[in-house]
C-alpha positions in Angstrom: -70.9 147.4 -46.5 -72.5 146.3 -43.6 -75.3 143.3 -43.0 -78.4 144.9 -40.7 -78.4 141.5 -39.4 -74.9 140.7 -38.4 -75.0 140.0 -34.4 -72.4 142.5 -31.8 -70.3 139.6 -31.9 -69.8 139.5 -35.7 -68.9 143.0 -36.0 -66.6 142.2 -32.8 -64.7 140.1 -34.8 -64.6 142.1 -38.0 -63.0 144.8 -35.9 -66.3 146.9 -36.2 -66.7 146.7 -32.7 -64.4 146.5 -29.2 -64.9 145.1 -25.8 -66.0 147.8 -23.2 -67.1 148.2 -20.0 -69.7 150.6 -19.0 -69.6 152.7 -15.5 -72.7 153.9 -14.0 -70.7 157.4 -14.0 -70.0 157.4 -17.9 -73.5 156.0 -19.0 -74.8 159.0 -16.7 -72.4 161.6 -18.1 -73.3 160.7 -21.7 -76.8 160.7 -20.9 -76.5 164.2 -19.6 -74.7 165.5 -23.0 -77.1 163.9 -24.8 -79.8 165.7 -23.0 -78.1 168.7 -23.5 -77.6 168.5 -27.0 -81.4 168.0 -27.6 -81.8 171.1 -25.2 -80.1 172.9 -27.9 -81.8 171.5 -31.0 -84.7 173.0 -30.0 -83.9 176.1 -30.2 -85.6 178.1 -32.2 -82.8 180.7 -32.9 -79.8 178.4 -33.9 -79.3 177.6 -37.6 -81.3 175.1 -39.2 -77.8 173.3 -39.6 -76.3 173.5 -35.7 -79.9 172.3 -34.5 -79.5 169.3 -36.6 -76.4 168.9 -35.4 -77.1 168.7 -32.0 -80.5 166.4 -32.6 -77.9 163.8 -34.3 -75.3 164.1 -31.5 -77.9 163.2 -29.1 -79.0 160.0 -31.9 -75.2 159.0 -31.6 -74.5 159.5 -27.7 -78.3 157.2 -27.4 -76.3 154.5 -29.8 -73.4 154.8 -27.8 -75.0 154.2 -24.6 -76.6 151.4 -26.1 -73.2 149.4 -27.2 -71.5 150.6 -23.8 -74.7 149.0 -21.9 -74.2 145.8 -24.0 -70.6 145.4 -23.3 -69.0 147.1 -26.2 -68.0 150.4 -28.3 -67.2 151.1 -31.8 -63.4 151.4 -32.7 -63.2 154.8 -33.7 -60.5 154.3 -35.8 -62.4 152.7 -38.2 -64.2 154.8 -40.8 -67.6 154.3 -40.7 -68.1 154.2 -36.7 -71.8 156.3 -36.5 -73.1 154.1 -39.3 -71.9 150.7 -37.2 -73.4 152.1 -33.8 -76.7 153.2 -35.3 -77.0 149.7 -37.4 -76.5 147.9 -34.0 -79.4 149.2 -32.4 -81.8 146.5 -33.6 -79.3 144.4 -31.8 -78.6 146.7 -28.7 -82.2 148.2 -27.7 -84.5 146.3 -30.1 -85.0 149.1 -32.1 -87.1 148.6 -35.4 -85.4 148.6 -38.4 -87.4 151.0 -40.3 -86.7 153.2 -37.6 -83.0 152.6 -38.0 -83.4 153.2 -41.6 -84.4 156.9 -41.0 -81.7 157.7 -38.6 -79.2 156.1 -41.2 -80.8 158.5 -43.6 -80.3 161.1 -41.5 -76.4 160.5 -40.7 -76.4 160.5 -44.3 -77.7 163.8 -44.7 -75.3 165.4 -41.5 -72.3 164.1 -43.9 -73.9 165.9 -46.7 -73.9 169.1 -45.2 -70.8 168.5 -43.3 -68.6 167.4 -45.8 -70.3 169.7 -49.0 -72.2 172.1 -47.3 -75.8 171.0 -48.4 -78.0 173.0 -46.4 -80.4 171.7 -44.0 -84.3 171.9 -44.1 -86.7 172.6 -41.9 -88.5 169.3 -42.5 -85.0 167.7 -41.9 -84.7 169.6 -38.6 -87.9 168.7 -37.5 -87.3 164.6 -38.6 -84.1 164.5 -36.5 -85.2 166.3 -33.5 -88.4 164.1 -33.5 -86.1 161.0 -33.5 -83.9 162.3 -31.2 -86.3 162.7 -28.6 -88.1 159.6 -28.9 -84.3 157.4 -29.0 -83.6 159.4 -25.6 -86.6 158.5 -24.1 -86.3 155.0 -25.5 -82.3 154.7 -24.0 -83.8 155.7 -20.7 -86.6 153.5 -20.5 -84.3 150.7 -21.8 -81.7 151.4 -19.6 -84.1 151.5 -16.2 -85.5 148.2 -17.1 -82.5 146.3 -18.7 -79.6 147.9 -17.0 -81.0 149.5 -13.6 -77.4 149.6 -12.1 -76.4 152.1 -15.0 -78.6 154.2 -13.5 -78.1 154.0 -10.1 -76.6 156.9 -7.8 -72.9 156.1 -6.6 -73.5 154.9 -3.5 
């Protein structure tokens, strides 16, 4: 199990994490899915289950962004990858951990009804699309005053 408090550079060297360099181009790009995917959460005539999906996709692509803008990415290969990415975000964008609590809740309860089938709820809908947005906007802001070139046009 993993420490909330171990820094990027202890879950570099526990093979959590791996070095990475971020492009302006792939910051953007995932930006742009992630955008997309909360597009799609909200709307009304998906499932319950695809529109949590896509509100968690756009959590995860906001974590990613997060590590890539820091200098790093999970290792994919390791089990546990989403869990490590959203844990870092204390770490990565100053996130608050009771915030990261309820999004590690959440991945919690995309495995349950990936993995068994558990239906989604409304309420649960509503939760992650509520998080989703605000992590967005919060990878956004971060990003335009932390890591401006990220965001710049190619020139």
């Amino acid at each position: 199990s993993s420490e909330p408090n171990m820094s990027l550079q202890n879950l570099l060297a526990i093979q959590r994490l791996q070095a990475f360099e971020a492009t302006p181009v792939g910051v953007q790009r995932l930006l742009a899915s992630a955008g997309r995917n909360l597009a799609d959460a909200r709307l009304a005539n998906l499932s319950a289950d695809n529109r949590f999906d896509a509100a968690y996709k756009t959590i995860m692509q906001c974590a990613m962004v997060a590590l890539w803008a820091n200098g790093y990415r999970t290792v994919t290969s390791q089990p546990g990858h989403h869990q490590t990415a959203l844990q870092a975000l204390p770490k990565t964008m100053g996130l608050a951990q009771d915030r990261v609590i309820v999004l590690d809740a959440l991945r919690k309860q995309r495995n349950l009804n990936d993995y068994e089938g558990d239906p989604v709820t409304d309420a649960a809908v509503a939760e992650c699309l509520a998080q989703a947005e605000f992590l967005l906007a919060h990878t956004r802001q971060w990003l335009a005053s932390h890591y401006p070139a990220l965001l710049a046009e190619d020139r």
